[in-house]
C-alpha positions as CSV (number, residue, x, y, z in Angstrom):
1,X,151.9,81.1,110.2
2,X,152.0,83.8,107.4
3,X,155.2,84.0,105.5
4,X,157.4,86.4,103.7
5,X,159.4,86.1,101.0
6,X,163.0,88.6,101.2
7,X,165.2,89.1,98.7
8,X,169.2,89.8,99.4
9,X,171.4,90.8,96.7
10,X,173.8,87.8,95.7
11,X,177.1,89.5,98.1
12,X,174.9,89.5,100.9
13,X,173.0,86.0,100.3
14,X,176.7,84.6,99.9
15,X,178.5,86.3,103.2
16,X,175.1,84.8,105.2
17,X,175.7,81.1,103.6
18,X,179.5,81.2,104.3
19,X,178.9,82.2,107.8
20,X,176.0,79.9,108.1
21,X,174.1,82.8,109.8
22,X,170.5,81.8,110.4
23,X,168.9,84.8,108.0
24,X,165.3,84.2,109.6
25,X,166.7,84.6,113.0
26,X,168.2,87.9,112.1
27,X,165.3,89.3,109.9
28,X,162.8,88.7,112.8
29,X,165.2,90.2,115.2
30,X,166.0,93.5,113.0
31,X,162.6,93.9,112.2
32,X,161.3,93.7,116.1
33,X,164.2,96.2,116.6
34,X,162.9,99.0,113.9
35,X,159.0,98.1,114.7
36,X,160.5,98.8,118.3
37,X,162.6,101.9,117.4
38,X,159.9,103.4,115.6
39,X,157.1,102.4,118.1
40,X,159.2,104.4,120.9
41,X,160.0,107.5,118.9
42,X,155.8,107.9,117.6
43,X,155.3,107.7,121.9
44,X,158.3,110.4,122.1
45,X,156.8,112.5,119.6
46,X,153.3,112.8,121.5
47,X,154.5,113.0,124.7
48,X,156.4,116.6,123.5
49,X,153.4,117.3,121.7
50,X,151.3,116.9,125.5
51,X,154.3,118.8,127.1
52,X,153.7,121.6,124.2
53,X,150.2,121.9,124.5
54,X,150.9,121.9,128.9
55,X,153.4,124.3,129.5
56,X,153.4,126.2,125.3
57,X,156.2,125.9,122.9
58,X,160.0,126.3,124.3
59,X,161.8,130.4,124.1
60,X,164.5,130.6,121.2
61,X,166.9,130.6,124.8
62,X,165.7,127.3,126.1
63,X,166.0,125.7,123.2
64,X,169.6,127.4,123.1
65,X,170.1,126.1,126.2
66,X,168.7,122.4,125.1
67,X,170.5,122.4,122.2
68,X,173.7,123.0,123.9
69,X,173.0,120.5,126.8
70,X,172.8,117.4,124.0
71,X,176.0,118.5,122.2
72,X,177.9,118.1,125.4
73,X,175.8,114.8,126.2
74,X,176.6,113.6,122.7
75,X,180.8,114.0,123.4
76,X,180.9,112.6,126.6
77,X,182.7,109.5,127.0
78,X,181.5,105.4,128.3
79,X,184.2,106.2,130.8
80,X,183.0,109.5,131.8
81,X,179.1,108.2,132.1
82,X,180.1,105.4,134.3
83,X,182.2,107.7,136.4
């Protein structure tokens, strides 16, 4: 199995003894989450690029209108999204 060595600075490597948090655990798990994260936003990136090249680049008024849409996604409540 190829290894990796990681390096934490000494307040880190201390608060993960004292917890006895199992570092390797974590680091495999944050890293499958970023390799993850960044996997999914390369496919979101070329699927706009295929809906671009479809239908053309958005007016300045629906990107207005996009825009405002996610600004009043982005305040909306847990409580009013499970309502």
């Amino acid at each position: 199995m190829p290894r990796l060595q990681v390096y934490l600075p000494g307040d880190l490597y201390e608060q993960v003894k004292e917890r006895g948090l199992p570092a390797s655990e974590l680091l495999q798990d944050a890293v499958r989450a970023e390799v993850r994260r960044q996997a999914l936003r390369e496919e979101g990136d070329r699927y706009v690029d295929e809906l671009v090249a479809e239908v053309g680049e958005p007016t300045a008024e629906e990107m207005a209108r996009a825009e405002a849409m996610v600004e009043r996604l982005a305040r909306r409540s847990p409580e009013q999204e499970a309502g």
